[in-house]
C-alpha positions as CSV (number, residue, x, y, z in Angstrom):
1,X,-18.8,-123.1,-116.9
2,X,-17.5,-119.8,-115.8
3,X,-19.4,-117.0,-117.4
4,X,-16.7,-114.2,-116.7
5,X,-13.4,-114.0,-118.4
6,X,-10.5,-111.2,-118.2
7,X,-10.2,-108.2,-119.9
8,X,-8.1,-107.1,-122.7
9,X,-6.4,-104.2,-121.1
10,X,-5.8,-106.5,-117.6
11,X,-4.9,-109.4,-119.6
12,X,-1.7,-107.0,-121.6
13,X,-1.4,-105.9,-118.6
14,X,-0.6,-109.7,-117.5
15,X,1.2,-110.8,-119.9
16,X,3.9,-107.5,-119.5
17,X,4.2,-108.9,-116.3
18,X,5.0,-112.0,-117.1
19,X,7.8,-111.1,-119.6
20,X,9.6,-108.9,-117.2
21,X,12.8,-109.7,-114.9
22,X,11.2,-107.1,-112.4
23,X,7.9,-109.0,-111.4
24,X,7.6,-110.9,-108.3
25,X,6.9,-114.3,-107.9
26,X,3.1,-113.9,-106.9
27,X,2.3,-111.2,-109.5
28,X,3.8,-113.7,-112.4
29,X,1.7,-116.4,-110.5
30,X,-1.8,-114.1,-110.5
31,X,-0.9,-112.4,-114.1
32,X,-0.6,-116.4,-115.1
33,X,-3.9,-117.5,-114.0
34,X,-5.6,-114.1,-115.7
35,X,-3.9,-115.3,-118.4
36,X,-5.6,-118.7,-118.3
37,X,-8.7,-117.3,-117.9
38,X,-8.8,-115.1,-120.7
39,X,-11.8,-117.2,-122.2
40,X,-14.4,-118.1,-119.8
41,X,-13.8,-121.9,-119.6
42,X,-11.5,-122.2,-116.7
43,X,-11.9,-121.0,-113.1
44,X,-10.2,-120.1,-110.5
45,X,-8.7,-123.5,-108.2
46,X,-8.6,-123.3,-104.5
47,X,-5.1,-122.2,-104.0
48,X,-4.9,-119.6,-106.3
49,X,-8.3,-118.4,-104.4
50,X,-6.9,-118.5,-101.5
51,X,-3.4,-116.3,-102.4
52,X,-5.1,-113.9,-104.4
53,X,-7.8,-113.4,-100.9
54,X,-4.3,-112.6,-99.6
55,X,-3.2,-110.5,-102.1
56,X,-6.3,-108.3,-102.0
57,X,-6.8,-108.1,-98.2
58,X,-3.0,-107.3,-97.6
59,X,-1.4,-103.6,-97.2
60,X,2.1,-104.9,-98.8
61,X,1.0,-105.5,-102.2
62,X,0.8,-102.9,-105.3
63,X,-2.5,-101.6,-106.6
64,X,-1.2,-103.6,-109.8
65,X,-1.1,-107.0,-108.1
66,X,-4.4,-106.3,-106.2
67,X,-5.8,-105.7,-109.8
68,X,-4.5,-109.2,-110.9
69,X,-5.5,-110.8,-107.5
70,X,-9.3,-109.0,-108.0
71,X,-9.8,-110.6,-111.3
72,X,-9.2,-113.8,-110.4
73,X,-11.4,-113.9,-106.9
74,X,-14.0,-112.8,-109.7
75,X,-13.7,-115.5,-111.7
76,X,-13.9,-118.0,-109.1
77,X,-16.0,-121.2,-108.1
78,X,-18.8,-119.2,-106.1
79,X,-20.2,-122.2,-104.7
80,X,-17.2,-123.1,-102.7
């Protein structure tokens, strides 16, 4: 089980994202899997590892997505 979980303030943060016409397809997909991982059950799958490692090492991306793509690399499955 997956000890961390995300934050209030990232997780309104999230779900304003995911309401509005004017987020892009990978910040609805990262604010989505914050989302899911609001309570510290679920962790990060392979994939969405492996974009949000994108996200985060990437100059193109907003300090907002980077934020969304940090919190799910930290709830990920260490041992892989």
């Amino acid at each position: 089980m997956n000890k961390k979980s995300s934050g209030k303030k990232l997780a309104t943060q999230a779900s304003k994202i995911m309401r509005s016409n004017n987020s892009s397809k990978i910040q609805k997909s990262l604010a989505a899997s914050v989302l899911s991982q609001r309570s510290n059950q679920k962790i990060t799958g392979k994939i969405m590892e492996t974009k949000a490692s994108t996200v985060v090492n990437s100059n193109k991306y907003s300090d907002v997505t980077k934020s969304l793509a940090a919190s799910v690399l930290s709830q990920s499955d260490k041992d892989r």
